[in-house]
RODO-2510 file (C-alpha; in nm, 4 decimals, decimal comma):
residues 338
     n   res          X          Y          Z
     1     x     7,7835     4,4812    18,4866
     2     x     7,4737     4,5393    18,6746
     3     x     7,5423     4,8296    18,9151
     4     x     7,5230     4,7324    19,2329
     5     x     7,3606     4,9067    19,5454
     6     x     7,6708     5,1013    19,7399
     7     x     7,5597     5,2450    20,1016
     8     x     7,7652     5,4856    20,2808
     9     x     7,8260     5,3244    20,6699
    10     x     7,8565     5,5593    20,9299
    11     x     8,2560     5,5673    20,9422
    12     x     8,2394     5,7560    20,6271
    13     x     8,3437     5,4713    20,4258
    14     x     8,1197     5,3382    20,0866
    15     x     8,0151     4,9402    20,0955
    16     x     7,8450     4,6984    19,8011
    17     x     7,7953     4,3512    19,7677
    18     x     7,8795     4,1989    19,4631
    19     x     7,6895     3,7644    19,4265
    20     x     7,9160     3,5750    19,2058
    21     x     7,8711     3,2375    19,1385
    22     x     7,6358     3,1850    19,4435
    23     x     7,8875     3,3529    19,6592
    24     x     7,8418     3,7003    19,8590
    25     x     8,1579     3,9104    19,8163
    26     x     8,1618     4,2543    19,9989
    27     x     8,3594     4,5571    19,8997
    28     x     8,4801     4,8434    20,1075
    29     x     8,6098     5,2053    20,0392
    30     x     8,6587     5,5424    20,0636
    31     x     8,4648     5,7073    19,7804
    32     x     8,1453     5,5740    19,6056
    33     x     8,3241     5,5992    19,2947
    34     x     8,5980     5,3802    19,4226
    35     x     8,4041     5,1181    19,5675
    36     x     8,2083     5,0451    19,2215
    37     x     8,6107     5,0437    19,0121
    38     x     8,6610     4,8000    19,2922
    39     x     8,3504     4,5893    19,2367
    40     x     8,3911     4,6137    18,8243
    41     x     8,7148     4,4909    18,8887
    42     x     8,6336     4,2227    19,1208
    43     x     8,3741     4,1108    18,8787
    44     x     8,6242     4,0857    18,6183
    45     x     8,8628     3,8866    18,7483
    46     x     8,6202     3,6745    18,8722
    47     x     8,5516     3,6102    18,4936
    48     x     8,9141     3,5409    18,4479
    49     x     8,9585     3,2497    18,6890
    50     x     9,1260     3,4435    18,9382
    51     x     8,8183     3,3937    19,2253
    52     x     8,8375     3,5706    19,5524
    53     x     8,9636     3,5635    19,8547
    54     x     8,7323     3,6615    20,1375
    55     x     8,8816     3,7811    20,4935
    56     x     8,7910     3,9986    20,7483
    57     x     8,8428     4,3943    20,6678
    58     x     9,0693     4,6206    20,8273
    59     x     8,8180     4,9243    20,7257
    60     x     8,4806     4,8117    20,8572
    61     x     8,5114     4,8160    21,2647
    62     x     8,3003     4,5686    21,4708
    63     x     8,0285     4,8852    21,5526
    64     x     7,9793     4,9501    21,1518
    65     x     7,9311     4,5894    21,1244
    66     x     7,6638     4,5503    21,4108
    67     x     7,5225     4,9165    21,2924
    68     x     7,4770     4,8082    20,9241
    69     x     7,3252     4,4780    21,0548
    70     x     7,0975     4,6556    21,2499
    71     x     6,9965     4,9272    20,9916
    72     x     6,9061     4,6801    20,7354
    73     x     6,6439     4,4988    20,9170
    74     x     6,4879     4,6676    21,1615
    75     x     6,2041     4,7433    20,9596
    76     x     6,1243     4,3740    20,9144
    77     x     6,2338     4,3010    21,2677
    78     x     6,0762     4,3252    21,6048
    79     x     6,1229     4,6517    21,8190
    80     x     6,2011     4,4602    22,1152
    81     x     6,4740     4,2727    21,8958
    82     x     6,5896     4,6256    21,7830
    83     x     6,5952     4,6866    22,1461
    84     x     6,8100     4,4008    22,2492
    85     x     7,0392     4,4323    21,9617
    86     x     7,1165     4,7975    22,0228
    87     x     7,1459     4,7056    22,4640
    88     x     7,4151     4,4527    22,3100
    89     x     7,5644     4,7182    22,0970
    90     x     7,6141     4,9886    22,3774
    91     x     7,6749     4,6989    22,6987
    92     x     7,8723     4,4177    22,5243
    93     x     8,1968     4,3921    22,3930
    94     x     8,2642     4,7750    22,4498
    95     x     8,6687     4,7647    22,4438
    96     x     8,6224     4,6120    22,0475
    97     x     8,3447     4,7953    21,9088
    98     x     8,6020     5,0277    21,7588
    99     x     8,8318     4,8400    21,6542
   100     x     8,8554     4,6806    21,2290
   101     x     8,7054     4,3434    21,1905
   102     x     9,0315     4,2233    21,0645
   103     x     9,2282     4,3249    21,3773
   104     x     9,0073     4,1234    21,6417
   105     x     9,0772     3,7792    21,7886
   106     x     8,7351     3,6724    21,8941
   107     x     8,8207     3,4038    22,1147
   108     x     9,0510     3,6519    22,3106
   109     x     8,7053     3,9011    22,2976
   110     x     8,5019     3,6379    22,4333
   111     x     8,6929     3,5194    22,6869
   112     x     8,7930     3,9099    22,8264
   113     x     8,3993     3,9018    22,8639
   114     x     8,3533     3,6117    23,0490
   115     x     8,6448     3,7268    23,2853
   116     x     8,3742     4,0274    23,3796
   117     x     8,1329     3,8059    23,5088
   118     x     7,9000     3,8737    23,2233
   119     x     7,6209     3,4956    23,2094
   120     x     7,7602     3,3032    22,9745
   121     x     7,3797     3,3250    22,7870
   122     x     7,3922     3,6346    22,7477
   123     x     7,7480     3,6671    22,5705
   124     x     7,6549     3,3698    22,3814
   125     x     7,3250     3,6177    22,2773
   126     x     7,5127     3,9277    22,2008
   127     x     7,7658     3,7040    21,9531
   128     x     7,4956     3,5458    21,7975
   129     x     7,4575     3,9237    21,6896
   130     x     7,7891     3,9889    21,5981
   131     x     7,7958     3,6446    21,4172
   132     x     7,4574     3,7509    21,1828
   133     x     7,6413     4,0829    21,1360
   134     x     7,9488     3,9209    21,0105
   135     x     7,7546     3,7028    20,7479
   136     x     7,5440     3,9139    20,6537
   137     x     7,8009     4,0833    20,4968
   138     x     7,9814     3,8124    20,3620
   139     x     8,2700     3,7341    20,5240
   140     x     8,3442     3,4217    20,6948
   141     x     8,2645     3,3967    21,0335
   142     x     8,5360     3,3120    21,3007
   143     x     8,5391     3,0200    21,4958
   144     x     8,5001     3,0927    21,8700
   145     x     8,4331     2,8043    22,1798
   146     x     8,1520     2,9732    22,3944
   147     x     8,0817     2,9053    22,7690
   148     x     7,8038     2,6241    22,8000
   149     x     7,4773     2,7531    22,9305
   150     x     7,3765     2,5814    23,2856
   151     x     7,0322     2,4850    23,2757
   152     x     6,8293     2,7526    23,5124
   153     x     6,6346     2,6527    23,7778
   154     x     6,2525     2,7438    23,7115
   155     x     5,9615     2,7875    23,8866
   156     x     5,5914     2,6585    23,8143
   157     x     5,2886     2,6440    23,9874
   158     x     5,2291     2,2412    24,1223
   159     x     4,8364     2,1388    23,9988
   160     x     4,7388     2,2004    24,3990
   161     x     4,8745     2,4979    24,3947
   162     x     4,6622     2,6810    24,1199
   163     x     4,3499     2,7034    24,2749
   164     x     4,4759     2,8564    24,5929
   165     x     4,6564     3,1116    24,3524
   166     x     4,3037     3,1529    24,1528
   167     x     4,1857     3,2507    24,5404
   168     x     4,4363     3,5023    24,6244
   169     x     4,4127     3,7076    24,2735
   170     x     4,0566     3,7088    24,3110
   171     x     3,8809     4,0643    24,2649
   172     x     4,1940     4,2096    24,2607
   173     x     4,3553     4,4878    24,0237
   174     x     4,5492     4,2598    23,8578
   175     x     4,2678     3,9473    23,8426
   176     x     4,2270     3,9746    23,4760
   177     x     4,5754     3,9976    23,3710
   178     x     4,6799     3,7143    23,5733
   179     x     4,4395     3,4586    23,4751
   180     x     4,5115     3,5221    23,0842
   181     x     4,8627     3,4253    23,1804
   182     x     4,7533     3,1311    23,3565
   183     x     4,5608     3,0501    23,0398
   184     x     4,8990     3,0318    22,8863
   185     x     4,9451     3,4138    22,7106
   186     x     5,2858     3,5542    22,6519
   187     x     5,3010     3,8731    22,8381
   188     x     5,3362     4,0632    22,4902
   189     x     5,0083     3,8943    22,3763
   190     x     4,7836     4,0125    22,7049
   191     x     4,8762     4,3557    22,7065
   192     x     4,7504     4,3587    22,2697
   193     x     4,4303     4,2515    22,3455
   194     x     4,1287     4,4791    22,3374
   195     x     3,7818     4,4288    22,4102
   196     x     3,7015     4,3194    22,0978
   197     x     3,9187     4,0017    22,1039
   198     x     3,6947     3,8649    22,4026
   199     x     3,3708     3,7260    22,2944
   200     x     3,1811     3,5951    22,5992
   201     x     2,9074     3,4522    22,3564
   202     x     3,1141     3,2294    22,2078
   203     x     3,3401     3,2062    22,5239
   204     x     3,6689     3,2895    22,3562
   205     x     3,9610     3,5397    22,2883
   206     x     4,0774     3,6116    21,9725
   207     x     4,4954     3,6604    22,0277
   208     x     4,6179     3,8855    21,8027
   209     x     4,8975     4,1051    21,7964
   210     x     5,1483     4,1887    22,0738
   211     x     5,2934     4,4919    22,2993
   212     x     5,6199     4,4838    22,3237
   213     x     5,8878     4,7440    22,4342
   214     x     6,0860     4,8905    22,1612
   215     x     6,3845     5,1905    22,1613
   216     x     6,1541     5,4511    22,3324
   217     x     5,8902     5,2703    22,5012
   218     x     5,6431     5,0223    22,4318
   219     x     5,4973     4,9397    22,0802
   220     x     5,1554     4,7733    21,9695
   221     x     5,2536     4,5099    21,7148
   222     x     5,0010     4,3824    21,4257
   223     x     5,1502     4,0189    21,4464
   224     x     5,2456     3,7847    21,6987
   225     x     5,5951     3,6300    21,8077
   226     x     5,5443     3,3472    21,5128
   227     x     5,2530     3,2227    21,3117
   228     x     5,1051     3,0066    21,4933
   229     x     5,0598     3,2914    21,7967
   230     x     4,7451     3,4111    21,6268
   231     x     4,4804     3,1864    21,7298
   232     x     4,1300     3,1448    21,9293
   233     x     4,1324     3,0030    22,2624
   234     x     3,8641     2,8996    22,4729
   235     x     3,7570     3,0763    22,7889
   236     x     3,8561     2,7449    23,0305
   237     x     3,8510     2,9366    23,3799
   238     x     3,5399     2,9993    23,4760
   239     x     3,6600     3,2823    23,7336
   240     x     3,8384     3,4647    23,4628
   241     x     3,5105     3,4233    23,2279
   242     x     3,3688     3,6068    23,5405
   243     x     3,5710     3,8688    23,5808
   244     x     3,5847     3,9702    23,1772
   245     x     3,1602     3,9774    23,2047
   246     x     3,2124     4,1943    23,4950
   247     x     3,4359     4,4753    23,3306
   248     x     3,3131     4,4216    22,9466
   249     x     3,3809     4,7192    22,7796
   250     x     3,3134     4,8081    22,3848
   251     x     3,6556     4,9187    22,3202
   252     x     3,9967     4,9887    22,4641
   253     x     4,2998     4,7297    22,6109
   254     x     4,1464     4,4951    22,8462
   255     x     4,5004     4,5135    23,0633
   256     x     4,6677     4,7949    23,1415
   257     x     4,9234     4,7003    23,4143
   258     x     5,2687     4,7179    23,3529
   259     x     5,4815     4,4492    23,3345
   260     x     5,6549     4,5116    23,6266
   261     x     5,4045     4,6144    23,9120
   262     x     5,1758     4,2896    23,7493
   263     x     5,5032     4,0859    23,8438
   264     x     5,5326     4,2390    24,1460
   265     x     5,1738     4,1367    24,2182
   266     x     5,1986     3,7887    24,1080
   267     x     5,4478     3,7291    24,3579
   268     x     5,2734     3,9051    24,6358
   269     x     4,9598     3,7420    24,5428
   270     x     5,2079     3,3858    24,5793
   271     x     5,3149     3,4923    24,9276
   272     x     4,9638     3,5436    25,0465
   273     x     4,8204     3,2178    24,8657
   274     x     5,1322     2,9935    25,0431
   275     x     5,2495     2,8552    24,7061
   276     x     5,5722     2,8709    24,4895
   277     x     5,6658     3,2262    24,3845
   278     x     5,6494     3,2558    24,0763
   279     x     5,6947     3,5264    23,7812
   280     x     5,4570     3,6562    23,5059
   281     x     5,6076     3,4067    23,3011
   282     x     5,6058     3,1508    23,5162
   283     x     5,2402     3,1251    23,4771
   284     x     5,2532     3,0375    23,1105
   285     x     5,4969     2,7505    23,2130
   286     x     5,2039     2,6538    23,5095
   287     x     4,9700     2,6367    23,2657
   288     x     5,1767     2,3884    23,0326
   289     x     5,2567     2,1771    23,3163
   290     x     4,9114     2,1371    23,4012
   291     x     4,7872     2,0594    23,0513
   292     x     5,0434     1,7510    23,0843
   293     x     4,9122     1,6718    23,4277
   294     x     4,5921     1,6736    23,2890
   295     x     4,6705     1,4465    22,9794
   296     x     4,5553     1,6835    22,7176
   297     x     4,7159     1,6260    22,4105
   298     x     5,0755     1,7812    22,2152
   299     x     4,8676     1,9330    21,9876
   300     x     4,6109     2,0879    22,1805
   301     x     4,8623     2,2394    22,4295
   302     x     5,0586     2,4059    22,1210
   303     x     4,7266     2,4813    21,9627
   304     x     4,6083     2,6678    22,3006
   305     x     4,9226     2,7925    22,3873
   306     x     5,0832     2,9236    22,0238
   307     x     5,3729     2,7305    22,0489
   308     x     5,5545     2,6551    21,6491
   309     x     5,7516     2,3834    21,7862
   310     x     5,6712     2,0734    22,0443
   311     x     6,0513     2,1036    22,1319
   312     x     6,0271     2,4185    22,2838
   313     x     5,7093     2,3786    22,4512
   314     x     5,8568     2,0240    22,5981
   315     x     6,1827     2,1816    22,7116
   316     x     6,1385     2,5012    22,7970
   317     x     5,7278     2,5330    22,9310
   318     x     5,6692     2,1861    23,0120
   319     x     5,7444     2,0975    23,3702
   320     x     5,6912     1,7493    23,6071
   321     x     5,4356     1,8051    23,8888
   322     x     5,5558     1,6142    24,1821
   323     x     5,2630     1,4447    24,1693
   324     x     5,3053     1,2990    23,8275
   325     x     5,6593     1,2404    23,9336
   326     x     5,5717     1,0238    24,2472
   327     x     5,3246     0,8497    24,0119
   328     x     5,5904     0,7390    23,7844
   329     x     5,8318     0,6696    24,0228
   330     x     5,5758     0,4303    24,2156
   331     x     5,4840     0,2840    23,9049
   332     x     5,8668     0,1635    23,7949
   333     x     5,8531     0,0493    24,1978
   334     x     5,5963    -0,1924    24,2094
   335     x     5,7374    -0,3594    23,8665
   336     x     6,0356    -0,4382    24,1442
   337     x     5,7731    -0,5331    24,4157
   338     x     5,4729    -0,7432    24,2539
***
């Protein structure tokens, strides 16, 4: 028998994975040498007929789990999903973290959650990490009923409301930063690009890599959120095309801001311009919306925007104007009426 790889998990305790017939069958104990007699003979009586039968341990506790999870992949993962996963870790769940795999009703853990007032998205977030942990080393994943999700109410700039924004950002601090987003960049994406993603002779920005926060403090990524992130976009407002020929530098990130005093602008800069508030984000959506408004293809809108699937960009970015909304609704009217 091949030998298999045995790691040592932080309760002191050995692990391996054994595949057999297609199947993943893990293997706990309390020495290394133990844990490959187990796996030889597991592997044995697997060649007898005998098979397996896979349930939850009573030596690997929910935190080795998570921790193991976590370990594995966080080279190949994204700090700010390292991040998250290790918030979950230390916020969610606390009362079970230490206790065996095999000892937990989940539903019960679920529901004592929900009783704290904890949003049902984010339990349903921080089990969707528990759940990967589980599999991932081979055990079969209890069934639990999670809270539905209700549907958040979003903001968005309407079309008449983006020029009077454009207005109020204008030669401000935070001018540059907010008109990328309102060219419809992720927040990670603006705060990667340097000066020598922005060619003004060609009018365009190369969008490469992102800046996202990681474990201890923020971290310049090589790639984007998904493949199709990396891309070219035109420069299509003119006052931002301004504003980058004003500042053009040879090197260096063209936005500095943080995150949170740019979102504190954005809002400020709202209030003064007499339109919706909206977050950082929120421009991204405004800028969806107003590709739809303006008729501009599915395509197009994921090609400008870096979106990998038209569902998300439909359900989560793209938003009615109440313009185009009064539109339709006179249109289904005067079938009634003429």
């Amino acid at each position: 028998m091949k030998t298999p790889k045995i790691e040592k998990l932080p309760s002191g305790n050995y692990f391996c994975r054994l595949r057999l017939g297609g199947q993943s069958i893990p293997i706990t104990a309390p020495s290394k040498n133990e844990c490959l007699k187990i796996a030889e003979l597991t592997k044995s009586q697997y060649r007898a007929g005998a098979g397996t039968v896979k349930r939850l341990p009573k030596d690997v506790t929910l935190s080795e789990a998570v921790n193991t999870y976590v370990n594995r992949y966080k080279k190949t993962l994204s700090p700010s999903t390292v991040r998250g996963y290790n918030v979950y870790k230390r916020t969610r769940f606390v009362e079970y973290m230490d206790v065996p795999l095999g000892e937990i009703d989940f539903q019960e853990m679920i529901d004592d959650e929900l009783k704290t007032g904890i949003s049902p998205k984010t339990i349903r977030n921080a089990w969707g990490l528990i759940h990967a942990a589980i599999k991932d080393l081979g055990y079969p994943v209890p069934n639990v009923r999670l809270a539905p999700i209700p549907v958040p109410d979003v903001n968005f700039l309407q079309p008449s409301e983006i020029k009077p924004f454009c207005e109020a950002v204008k030669g401000r601090s935070y001018e540059i930063p907010a008109l990328l987003m309102l060219q419809g960049l992720r927040m990670s994406e603006m705060r990667a690009l340097t000066w020598n993603h922005i060619n003004l002779k060609t009018d365009s920005i190369t969008i490469s890599g992102a800046n996202v926060k990681g474990e201890n403090g923020y971290v310049l990524k090589k790639t984007n959120k998904n493949a199709t992130s990396t891309r070219v976009i035109p420069i299509m407002i003119p006052q931002l095309r301004k504003a980058l020929a004003a500042v053009k530098k040879k090197e260096g990130l063209v936005c500095t801001i943080t995150p949170s005093v740019l979102l504190r602008d954005v809002k400020r800069a709202c209030e003064r311009a007499g339109v919706t508030v909206c977050s950082c984000h929120d421009l991204r959506r405004s800028f969806a919306s107003l590709c739809y408004h303006l008729n501009i293809s599915e395509r197009q809108m994921m090609s400008w925007g870096g979106w990998a699937s038209p569902d998300v960009m439909n359900k989560v970015y793209v938003k009615l104007a109440a313009a185009d909304q009064a539109v339709a609704k006179n249109t289904v009217e005067s079938f009634f009426t003429t």
